[in-house]
C-alpha positions, 0 to 999 in steps of 0.5 A, spaced: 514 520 491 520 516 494 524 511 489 522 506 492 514 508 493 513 509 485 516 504 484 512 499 488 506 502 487 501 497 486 505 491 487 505 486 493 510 483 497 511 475 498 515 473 504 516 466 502 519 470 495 524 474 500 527 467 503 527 465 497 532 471 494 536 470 501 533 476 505 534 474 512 528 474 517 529 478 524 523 478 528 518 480 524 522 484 519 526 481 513 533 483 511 538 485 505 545 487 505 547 490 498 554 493 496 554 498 491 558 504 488 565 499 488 564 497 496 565 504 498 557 504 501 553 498 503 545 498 502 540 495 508 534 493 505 529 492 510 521 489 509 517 490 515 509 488 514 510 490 506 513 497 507 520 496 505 525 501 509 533 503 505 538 505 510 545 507 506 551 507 509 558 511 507 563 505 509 568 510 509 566 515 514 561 510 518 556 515 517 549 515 514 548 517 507 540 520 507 541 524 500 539 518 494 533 519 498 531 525 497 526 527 491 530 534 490 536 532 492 541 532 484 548 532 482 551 526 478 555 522 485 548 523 488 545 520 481 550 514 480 546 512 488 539 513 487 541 509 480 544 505 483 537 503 489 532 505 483 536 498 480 536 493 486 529 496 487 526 494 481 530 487 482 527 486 489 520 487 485 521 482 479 523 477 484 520 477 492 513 482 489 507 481 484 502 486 481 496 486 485 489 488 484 490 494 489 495 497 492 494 497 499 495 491 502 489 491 507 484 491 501 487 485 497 485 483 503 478 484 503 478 483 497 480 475 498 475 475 503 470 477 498 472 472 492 473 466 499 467 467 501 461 470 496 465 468 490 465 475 488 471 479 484 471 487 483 469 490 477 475 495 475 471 500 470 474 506 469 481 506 466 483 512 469 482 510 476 485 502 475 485 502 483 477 503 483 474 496 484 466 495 484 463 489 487 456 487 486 451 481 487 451 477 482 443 475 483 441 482 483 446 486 480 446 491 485 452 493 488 454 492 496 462 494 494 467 499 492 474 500 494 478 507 492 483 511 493 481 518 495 484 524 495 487 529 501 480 533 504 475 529 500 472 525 505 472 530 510 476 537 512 483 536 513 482 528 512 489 526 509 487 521 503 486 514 503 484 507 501 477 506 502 471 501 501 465 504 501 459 499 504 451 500 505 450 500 513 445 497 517 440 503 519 440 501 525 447 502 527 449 508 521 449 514 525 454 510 530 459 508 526 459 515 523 461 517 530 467 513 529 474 516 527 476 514 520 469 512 518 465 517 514 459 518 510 459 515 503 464 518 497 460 519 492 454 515 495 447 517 498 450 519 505 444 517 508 445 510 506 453 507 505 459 510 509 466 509 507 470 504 511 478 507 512 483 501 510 489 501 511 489 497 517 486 503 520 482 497 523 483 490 524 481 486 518 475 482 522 472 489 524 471 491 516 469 484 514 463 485 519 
């Protein structure tokens, strides 16, 4: 995993933070310049949709420098740098992120669909699995809703892992939706009944709210 993966994992950016912590903004990304190892490298920052992207260039030769990103990669010059990334990263999150419920972005989303509009906040359970969110009626008790993170080759074969929710289709148009690409029967449900709905922005918000 990269450096900046582990060390975002689970948080959220907040754009307005990044004006704040003088990121500038370039169209639809926001960008910062940092000097590091004595001037002798420059550090781009950039933060597109929540991703955020590190480019490192050796100022004295002009070139790209792609090793501080490299998980395998050792040695103690090569050390300083990803000592040096690990450190702004960290600062990047203490002042432009916020720990969120879910680590991916398009299910915080959902998730704030459901408390705006059913007044409904996810159960988190299991202490193994602290991005696992249950949703449940607050009448009946049942459940209409789980988000998960779902490892490589278990929703299908050959299916990459993923954020899912997992919801209770309408017969009527259940075999339909297991057509689509990036929907598949319930993980861990009655198969026959529930689906789960790939997040991640593999459809657009307003389809996973219907």
């Amino acid at each position: 995993m990269k450096i900046e993966e582990e060390l975002l994992f689970g948080y959220q950016v907040k754009e307005d933070l990044l004006l704040n912590f003088c990121f500038k903004k370039e169209k639809d990304k926001f960008i910062k310049t940092y000097e590091i190892m004595n001037g002798d490298f420059e550090l781009i920052i950039s933060i597109k949709k929540g991703k955020l992207v590190p480019k490192m260039i050796d100022k004295n030769y002009g070139d790209e420098y792609s090793l501080f990103t490299n998980e395998y990669a050792t040695g103690e010059f090569v050390g300083k740098l990803k000592d040096e990334y690990r450190n702004i990263i960290l600062e990047i999150r203490n002042k432009c992120y916020r720990k969120s419920l879910f680590p991916d972005a398009q299910a915080e989303r959902v998730a704030k669909y459901i408390k705006d509009n059913y007044d409904d906040e996810p159960e988190l359970p299991w202490k193994k699995y602290p991005y696992f969110g249950i949703f449940r009626n607050k009448i009946n008790k049942k459940r209409y809703g789980c988000i998960m993170n779902v490892e490589d080759n278990k929703l299908a074969p050959k299916a990459k892992g993923r954020t899912v929710i997992n919801l209770k289709a309408d017969k009527s148009i259940f075999d339909a939706l297991l057509c689509e690409e990036n929907i598949f029967p319930g993980w861990h449900m009655n198969k026959k009944a529930w689906i789960s709905v790939s997040l991640s922005d593999y459809f657009p918000d307003e389809y996973v709210f219907l």
